[in-house]
C-alpha positions in Angstrom: 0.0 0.0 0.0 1.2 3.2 -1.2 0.9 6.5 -0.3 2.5 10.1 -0.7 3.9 12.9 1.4 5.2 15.9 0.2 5.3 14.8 -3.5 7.4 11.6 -3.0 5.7 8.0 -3.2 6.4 6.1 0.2 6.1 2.6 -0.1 4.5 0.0 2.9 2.9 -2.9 3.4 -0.6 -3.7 4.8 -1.2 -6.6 6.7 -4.5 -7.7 7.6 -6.2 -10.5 10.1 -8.8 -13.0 8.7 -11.7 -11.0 10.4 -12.2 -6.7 11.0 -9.5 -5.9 13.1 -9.7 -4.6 16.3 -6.8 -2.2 15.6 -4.0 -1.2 13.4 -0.3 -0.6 14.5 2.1 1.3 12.4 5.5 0.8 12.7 8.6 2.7 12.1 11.9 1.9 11.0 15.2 3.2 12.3 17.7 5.2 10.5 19.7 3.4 8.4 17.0 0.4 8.4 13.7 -0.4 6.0 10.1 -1.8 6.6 11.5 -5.2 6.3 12.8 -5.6 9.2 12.4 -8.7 11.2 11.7 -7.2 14.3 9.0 -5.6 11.9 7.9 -8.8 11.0 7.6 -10.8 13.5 5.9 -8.1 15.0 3.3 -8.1 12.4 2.6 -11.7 12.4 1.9 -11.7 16.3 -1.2 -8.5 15.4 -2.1 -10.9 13.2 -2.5 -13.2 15.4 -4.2 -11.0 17.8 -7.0 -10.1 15.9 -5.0 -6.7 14.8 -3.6 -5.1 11.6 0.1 -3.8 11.1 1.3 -1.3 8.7 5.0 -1.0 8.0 6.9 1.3 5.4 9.8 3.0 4.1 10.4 6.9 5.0 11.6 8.6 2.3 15.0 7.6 0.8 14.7 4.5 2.5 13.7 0.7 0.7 11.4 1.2 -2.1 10.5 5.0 -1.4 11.0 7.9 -3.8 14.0 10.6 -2.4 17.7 10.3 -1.2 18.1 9.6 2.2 21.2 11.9 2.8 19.3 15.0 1.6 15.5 14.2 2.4 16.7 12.3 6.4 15.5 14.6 8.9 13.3 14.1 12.0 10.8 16.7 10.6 10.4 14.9 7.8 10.2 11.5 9.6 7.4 12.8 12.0 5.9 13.5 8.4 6.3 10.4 6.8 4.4 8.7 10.1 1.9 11.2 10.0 1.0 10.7 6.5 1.2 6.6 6.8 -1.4 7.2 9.3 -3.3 9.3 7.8 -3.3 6.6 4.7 -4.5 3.9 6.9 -6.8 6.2 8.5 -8.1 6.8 5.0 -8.3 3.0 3.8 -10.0 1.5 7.6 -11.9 4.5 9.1 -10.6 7.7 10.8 -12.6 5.7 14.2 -9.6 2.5 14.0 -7.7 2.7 17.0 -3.8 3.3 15.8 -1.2 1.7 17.8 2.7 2.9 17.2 5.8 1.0 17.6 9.3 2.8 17.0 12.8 1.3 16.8 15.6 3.5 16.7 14.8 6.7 15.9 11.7 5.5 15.0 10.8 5.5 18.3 11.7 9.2 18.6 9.6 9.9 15.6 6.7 7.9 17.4 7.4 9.7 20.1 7.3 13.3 18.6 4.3 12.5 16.2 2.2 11.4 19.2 0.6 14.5 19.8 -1.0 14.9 16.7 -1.9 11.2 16.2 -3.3 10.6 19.8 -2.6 6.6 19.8 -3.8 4.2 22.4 -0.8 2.8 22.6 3.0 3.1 21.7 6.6 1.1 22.2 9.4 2.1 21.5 12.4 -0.1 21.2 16.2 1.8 21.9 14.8 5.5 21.2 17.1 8.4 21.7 15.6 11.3 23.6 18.0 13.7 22.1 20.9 13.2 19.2 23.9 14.2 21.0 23.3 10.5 23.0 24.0 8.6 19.6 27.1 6.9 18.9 27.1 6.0 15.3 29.2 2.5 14.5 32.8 2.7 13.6 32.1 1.2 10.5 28.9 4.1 9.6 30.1 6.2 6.5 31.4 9.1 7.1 28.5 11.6 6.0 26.3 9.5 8.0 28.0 10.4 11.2 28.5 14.1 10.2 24.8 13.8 9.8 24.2 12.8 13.3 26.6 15.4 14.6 24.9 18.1 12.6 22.7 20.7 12.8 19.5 18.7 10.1 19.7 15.6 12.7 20.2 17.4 16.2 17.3 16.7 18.7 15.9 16.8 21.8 12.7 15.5 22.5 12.5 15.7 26.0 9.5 18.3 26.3 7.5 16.3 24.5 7.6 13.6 26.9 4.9 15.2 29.6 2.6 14.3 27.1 3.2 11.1 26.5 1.5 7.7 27.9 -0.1 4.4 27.5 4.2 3.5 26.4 5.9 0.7 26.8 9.9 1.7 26.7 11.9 -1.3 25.9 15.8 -1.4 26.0 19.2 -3.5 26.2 21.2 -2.7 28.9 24.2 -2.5 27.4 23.1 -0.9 23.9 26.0 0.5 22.1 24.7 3.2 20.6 21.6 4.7 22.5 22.4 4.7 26.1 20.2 2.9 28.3 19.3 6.1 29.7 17.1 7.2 27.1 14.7 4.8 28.0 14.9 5.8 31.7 14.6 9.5 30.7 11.3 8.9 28.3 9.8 6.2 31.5 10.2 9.1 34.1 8.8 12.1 32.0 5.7 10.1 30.6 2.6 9.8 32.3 0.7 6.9 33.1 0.0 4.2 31.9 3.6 3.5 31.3 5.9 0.3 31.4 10.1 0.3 31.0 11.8 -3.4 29.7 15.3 -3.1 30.5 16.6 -6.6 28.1 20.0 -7.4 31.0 22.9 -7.4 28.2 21.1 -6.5 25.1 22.8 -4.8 22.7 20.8 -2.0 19.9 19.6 -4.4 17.7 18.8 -7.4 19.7 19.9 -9.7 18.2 20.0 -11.7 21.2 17.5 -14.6 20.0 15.7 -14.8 23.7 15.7 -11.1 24.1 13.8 -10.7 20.7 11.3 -13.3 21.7 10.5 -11.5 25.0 10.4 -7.9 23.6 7.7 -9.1 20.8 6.0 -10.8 23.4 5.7 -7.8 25.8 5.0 -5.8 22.7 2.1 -7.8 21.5 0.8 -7.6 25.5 0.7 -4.1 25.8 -1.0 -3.4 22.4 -3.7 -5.8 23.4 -3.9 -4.7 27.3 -4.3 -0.7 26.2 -6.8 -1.6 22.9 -9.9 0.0 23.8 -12.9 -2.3 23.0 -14.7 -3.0 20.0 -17.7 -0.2 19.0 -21.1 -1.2 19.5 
């Protein structure tokens, strides 16, 4: 499923239960990732599963979306992209849909900064930075990448938006390498209730820790179907 923002065609993926679904979560990749994540998919299979919808996509200059990613990446235009995949989805189910979020990466700061104007029942964010200057980009990152992150179109901080915030599950490794463990401690202390913080002991940024993924899509899954309001009558 298609859609476009600011003249460029994004390009995402629907995924749909056998019967009306109770809800619909969109997710969001991080930076240097696509909708194909596995995280991403697993994730979708277990909606599925759970009588919910999931909507993943590329942000522009990402996968199979129109622009270049070193000139169109920025977290205004991120917030954007969500905004508009939302509003697609919105468009295709019925603006009355509840509309989960989940975030990895910065996509959990874009989640996380789009939430005011999306109002969803629920969000999780998986290793979102609060603010840029907490990222520490791989050795191996190209160069332009990191001057990106160290400059002034990807410097953030999102941490007055977090008052605002709630019904978030914030999930982290311990010892992440590149987004401190802090950030998730920061975004569970601002946010309001309800509010949950999964601290993986030893995961890294991706977890790719086989047990750790398995518990994160689990406590995912459970906090998308605790906080999704029932069915209209």
């Amino acid at each position: 499923m298609d859609f476009v923002v600011d003249g460029l065609k994004l390009s995402g993926v629907l995924h749909l239960p056998e019967r009306p679904p109770l809800a619909v979560i969109v997710g969001c990749h991080g930076l240097m990732a696509n909708k194909n994540s596995p995280k991403q998919i697993e994730l979708a299979r277990g909606c599925l599963a759970n009588g919910m919808a999931y909507f993943r996509f590329d942000h522009r200059g990402c996968g199979q979306s129109d622009g270049v990613f070193e000139k169109d990446t920025t977290l205004e235009n991120r917030t954007s992209d969500l905004t508009a995949a939302v509003h697609a989805v919105e468009g295709l189910m019925g603006k009355k849909m509840p509309v989960g979020l989940f975030g990895s990466s910065l996509g959990g700061t874009v989640c996380l900064t789009a939430a005011s104007g999306l109002s969803p029942f629920a969000i999780v964010t998986l290793a979102a930075p609060v603010e840029s200057r907490s990222i520490r980009m791989p050795e191996e990152s190209p160069e332009s990448l990191k001057n990106e992150i160290g400059g002034k179109r990807m410097t953030f901080n999102i941490g007055g938006l977090m008052t605002a915030i709630h019904h978030i599950l914030v999930v982290h490794g311990s010892s992440d390498e590149t987004v401190s463990v802090e950030n998730a401690r920061t975004i569970y202390r601002m946010a309001g209730e309800p509010r949950k913080k999964l601290i993986l002991n030893d995961g890294d940024h991706r977890i790719s820790n086989r047990t750790h993924q398995e518990i994160f899509i689990q406590a995912a899954l459970k906090w998308f179907v605790d906080c999704c309001p029932p069915p209209a009558k």
